[in-house]
DSSP file (Angstrom, degrees, kcal/mol; ACC not computed):
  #  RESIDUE AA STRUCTURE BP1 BP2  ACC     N-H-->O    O-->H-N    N-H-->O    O-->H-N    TCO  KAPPA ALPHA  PHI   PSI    X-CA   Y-CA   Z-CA
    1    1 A X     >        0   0    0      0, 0.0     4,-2.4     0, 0.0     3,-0.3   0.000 360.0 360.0 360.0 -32.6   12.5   -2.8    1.0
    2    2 A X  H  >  +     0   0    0      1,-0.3     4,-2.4     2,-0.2     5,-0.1   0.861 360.0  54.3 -91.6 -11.5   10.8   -2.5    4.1
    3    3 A X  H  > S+     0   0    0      1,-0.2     4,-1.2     2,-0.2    -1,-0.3   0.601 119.0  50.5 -74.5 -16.2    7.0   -2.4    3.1
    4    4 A X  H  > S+     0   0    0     -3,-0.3     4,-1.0     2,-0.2    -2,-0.2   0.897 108.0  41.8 -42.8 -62.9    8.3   -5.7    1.4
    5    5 A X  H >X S+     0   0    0     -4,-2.4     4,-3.7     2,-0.2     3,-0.8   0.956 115.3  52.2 -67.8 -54.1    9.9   -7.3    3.8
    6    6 A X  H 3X S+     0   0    0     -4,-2.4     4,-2.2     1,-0.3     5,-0.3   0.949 112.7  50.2 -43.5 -59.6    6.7   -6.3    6.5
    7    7 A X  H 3< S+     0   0    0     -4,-1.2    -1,-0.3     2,-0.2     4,-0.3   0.919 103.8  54.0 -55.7 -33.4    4.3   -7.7    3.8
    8    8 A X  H XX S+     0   0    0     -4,-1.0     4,-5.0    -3,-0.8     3,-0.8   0.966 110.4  52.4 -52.8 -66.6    6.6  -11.0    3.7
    9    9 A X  H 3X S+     0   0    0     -4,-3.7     4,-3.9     1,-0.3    -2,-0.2   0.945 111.6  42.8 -45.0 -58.2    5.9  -11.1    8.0
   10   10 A X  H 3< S+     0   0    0     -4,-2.2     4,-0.4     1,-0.2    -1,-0.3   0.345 115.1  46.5 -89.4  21.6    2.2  -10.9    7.9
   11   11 A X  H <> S+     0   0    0     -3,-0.8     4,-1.5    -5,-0.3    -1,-0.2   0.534 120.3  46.0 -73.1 -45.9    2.0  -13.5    4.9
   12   12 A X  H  X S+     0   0    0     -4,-5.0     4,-1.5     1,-0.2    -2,-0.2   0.990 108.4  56.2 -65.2 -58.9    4.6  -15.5    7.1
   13   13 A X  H >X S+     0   0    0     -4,-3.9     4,-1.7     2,-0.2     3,-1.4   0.849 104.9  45.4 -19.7 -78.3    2.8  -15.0    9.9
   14   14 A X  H 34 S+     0   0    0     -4,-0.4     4,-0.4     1,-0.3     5,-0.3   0.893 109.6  58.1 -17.6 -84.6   -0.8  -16.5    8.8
   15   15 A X  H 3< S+     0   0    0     -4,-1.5     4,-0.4     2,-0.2    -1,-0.3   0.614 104.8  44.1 -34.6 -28.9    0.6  -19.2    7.5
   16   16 A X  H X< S+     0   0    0     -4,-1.5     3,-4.3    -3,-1.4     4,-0.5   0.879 118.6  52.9 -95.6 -68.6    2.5  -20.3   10.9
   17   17 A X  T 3< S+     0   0    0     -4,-1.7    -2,-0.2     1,-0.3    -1,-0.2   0.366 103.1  52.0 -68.2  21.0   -0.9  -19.5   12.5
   18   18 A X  T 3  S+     0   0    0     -2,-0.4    -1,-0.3    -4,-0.4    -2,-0.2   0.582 110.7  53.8 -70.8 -29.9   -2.6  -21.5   10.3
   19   19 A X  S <  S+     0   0    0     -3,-4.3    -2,-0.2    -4,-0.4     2,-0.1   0.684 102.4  46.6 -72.2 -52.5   -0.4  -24.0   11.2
   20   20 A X        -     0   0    0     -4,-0.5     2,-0.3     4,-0.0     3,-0.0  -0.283  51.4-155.5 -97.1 156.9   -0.5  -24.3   14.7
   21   21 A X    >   -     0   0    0     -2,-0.1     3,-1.4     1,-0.0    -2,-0.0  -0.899  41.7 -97.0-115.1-172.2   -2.7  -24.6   17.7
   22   22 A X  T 3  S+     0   0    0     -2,-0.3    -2,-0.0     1,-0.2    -1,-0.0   0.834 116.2  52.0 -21.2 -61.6   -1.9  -23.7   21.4
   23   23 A X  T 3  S+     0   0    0      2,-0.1     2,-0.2    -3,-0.0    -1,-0.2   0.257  74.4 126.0 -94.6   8.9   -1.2  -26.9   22.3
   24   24 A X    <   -     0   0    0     -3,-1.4     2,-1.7     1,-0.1    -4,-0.0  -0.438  54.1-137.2 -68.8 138.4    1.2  -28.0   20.0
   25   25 A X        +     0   0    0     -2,-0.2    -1,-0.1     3,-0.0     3,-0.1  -0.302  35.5 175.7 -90.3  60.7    4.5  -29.3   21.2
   26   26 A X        -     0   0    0     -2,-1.7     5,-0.1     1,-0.1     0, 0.0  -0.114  38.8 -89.5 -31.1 140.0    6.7  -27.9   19.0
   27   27 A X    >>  -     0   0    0      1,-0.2     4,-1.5     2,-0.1     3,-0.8  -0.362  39.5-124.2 -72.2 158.2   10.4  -28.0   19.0
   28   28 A X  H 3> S+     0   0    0      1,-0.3     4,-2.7     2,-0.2    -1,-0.2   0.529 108.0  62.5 -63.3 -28.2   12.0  -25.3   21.1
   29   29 A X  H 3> S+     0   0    0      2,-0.2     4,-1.8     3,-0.1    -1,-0.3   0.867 103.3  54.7 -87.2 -23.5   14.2  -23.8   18.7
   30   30 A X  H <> S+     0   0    0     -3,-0.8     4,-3.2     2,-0.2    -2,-0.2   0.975 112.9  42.9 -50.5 -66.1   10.8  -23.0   16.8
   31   31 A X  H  X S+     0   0    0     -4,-1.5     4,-1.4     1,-0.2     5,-0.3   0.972 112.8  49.9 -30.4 -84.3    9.4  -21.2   19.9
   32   32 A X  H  X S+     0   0    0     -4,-2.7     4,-3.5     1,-0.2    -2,-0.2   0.824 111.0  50.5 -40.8 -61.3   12.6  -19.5   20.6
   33   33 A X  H  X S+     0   0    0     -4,-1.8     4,-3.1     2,-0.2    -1,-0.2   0.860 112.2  48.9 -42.5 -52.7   12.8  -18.1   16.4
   34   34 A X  H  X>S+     0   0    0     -4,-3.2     4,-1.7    -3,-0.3     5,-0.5   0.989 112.6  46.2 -69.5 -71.0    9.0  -16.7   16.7
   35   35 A X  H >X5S+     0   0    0     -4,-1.4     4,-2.6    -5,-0.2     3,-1.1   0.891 113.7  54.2 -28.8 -53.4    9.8  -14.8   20.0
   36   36 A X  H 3X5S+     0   0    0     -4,-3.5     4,-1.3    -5,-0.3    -2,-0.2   0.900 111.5  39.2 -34.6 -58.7   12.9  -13.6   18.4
   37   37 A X  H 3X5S+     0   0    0     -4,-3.1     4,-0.6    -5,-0.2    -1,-0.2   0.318 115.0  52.0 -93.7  11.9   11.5  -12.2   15.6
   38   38 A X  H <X>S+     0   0    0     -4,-1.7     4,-2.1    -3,-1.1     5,-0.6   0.685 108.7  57.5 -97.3 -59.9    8.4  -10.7   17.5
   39   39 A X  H  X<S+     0   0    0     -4,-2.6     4,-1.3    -5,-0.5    -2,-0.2   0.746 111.7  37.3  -0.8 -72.5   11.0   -9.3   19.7
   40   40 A X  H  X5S+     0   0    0     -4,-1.3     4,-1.2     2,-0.2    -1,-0.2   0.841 111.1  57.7 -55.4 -56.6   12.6   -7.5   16.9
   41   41 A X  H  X5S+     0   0    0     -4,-0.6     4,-4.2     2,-0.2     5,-0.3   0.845 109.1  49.3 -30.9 -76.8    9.5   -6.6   15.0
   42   42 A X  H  X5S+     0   0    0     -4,-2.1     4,-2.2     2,-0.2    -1,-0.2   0.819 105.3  55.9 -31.6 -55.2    8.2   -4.8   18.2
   43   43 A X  H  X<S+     0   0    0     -4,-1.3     4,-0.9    -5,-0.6    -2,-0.2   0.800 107.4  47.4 -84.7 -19.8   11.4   -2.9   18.7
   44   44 A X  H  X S+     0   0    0     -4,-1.2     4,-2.1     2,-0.2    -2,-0.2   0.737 114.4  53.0 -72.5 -33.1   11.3   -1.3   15.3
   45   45 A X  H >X S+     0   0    0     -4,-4.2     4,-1.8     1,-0.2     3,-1.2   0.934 109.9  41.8 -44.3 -76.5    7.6   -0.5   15.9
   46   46 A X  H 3< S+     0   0    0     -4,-2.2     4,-0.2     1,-0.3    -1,-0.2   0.734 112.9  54.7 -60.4 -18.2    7.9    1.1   18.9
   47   47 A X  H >X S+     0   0    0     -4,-0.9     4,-2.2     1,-0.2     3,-1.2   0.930 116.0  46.0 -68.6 -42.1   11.4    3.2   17.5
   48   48 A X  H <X S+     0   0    0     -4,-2.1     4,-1.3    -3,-1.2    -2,-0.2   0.673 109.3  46.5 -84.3 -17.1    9.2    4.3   14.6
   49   49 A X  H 3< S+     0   0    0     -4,-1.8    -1,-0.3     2,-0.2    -2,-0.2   0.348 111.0  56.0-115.5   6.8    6.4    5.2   16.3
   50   50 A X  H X> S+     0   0    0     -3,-1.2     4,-2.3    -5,-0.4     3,-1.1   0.812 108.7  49.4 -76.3 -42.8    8.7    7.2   18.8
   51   51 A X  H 3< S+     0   0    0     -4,-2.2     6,-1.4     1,-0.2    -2,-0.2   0.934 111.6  49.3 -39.3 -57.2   10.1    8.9   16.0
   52   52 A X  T 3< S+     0   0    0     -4,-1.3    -1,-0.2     4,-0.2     7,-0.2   0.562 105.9  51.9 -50.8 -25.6    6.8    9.8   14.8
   53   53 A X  T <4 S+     0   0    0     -3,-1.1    -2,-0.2     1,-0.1    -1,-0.2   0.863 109.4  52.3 -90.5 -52.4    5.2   11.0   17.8
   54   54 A X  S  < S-     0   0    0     -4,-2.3     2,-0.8     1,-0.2    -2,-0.2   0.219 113.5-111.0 -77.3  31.7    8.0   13.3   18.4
   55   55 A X  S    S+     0   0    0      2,-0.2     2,-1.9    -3,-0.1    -1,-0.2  -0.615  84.0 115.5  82.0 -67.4    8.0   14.9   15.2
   56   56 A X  S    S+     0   0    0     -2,-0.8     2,-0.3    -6,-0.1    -4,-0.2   0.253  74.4  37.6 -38.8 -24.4   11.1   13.6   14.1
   57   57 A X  S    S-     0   0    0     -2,-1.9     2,-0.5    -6,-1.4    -2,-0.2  -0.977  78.6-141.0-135.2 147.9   10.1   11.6   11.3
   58   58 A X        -     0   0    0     -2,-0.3     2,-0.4     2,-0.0    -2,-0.1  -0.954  14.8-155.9-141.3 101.7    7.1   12.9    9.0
   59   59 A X        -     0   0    0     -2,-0.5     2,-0.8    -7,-0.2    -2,-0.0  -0.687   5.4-154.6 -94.8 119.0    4.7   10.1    7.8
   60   60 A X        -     0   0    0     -2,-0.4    -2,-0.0     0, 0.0    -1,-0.0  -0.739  17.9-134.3-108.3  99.0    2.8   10.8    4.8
   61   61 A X        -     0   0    0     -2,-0.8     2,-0.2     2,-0.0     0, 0.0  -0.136  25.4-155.4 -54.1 132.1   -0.7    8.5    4.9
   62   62 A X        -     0   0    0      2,-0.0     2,-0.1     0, 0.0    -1,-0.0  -0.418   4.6-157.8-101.4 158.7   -0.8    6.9    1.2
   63   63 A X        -     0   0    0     -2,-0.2    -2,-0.0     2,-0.0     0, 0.0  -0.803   9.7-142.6-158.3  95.1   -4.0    6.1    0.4
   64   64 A X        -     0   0    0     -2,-0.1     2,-0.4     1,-0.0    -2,-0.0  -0.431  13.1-142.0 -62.2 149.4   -3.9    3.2   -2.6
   65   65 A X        -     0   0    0      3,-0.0     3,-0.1     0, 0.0    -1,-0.0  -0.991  16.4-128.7-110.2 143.8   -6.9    3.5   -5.7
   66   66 A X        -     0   0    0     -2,-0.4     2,-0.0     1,-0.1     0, 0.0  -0.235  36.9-110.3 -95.2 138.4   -8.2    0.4   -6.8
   67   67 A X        -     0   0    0      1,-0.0     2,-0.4     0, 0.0    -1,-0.1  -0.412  32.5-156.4 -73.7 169.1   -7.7    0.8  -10.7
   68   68 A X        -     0   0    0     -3,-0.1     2,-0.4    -2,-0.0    -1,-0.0  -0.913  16.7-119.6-146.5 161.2  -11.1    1.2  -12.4
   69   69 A X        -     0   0    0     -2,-0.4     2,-0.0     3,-0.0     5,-0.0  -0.853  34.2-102.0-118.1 154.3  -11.5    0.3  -16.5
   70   70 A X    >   -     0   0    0     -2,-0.4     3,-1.0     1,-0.1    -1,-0.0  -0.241  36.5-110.5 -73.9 145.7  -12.7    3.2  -19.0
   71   71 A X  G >  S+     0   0    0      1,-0.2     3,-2.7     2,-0.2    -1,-0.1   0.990 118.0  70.1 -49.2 -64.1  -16.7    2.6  -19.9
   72   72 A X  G 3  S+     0   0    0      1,-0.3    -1,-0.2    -3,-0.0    -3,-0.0   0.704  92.5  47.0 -22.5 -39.1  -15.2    1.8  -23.1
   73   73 A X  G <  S+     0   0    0     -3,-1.0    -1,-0.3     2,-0.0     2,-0.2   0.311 101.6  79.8 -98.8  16.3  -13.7   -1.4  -22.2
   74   74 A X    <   -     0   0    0     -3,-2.7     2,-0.3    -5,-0.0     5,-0.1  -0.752  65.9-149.0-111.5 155.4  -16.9   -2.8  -20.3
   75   75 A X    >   -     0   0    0      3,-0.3     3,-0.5    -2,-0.2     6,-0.1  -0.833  26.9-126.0-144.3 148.0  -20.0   -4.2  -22.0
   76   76 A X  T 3  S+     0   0    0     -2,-0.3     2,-0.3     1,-0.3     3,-0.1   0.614 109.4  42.5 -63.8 -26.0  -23.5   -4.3  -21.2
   77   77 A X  T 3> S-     0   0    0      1,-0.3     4,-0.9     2,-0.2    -1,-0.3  -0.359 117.5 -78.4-130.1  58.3  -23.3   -8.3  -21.5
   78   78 A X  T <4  -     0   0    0     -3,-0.5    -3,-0.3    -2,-0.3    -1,-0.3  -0.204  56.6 -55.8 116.2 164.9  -20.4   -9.3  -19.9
   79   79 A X  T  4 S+     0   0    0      1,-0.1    -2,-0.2     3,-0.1    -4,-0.1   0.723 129.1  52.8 -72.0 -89.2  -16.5   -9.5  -20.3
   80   80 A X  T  4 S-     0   0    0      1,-0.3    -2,-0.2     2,-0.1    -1,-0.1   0.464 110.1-126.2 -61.0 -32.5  -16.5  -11.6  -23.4
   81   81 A X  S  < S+     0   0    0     -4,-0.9     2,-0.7     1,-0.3    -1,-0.3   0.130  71.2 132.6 124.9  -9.2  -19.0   -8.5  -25.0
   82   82 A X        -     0   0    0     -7,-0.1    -1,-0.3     1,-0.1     2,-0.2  -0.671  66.9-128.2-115.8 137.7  -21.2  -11.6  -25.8
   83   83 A X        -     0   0    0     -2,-0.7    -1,-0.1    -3,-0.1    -6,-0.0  -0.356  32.5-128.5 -73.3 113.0  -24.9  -12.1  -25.2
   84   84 A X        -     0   0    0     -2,-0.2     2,-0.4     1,-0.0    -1,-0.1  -0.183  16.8-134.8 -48.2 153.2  -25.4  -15.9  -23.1
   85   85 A X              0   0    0      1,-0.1    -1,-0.0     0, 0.0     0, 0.0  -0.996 360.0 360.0-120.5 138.6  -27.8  -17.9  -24.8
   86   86 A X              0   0    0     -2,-0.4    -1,-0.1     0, 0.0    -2,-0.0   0.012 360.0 360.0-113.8 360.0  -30.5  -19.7  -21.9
């Protein structure tokens, strides 16, 4: 759930700074929400990466592999297997 949720924040994220500039005058309760939830964000970092430093919690680095297709299913000319005509 939480590598979910965390992908959900930095999608949400972009997107509001996509949004925005500096100097926008935004309503206040907008302001207040994003502090809130950096706020938060921040204080589950830094708990986890107290945990982590002091041994307590044991982080195992994943490493994704990008899936790769069998020679078989590739062709010399292409996806469709079929020779363009020029």
């Amino acid at each position: 759930m939480i590598r979910h949720k965390t992908h959900q924040l930095e999608r949400h994220s972009r997107m509001l700074r996509g949004m925005v500039r500096d100097d926008d005058n935004l309503p206040d309760w907008i302001n207040k929400k994003v502090v809130l939830a950096s706020d938060y964000l921040n204080s589950a970092a830094q708990y986890m990466a107290n945990r982590v430093s002091s041994g307590d919690y044991n982080v195992e680095r994943r490493t994704r592999t990008k899936k790769r297709h069998s020679k078989k299913s590739r062709t010399k000319h292409g996806k469709t297997g079929k020779r363009s005509r020029r």
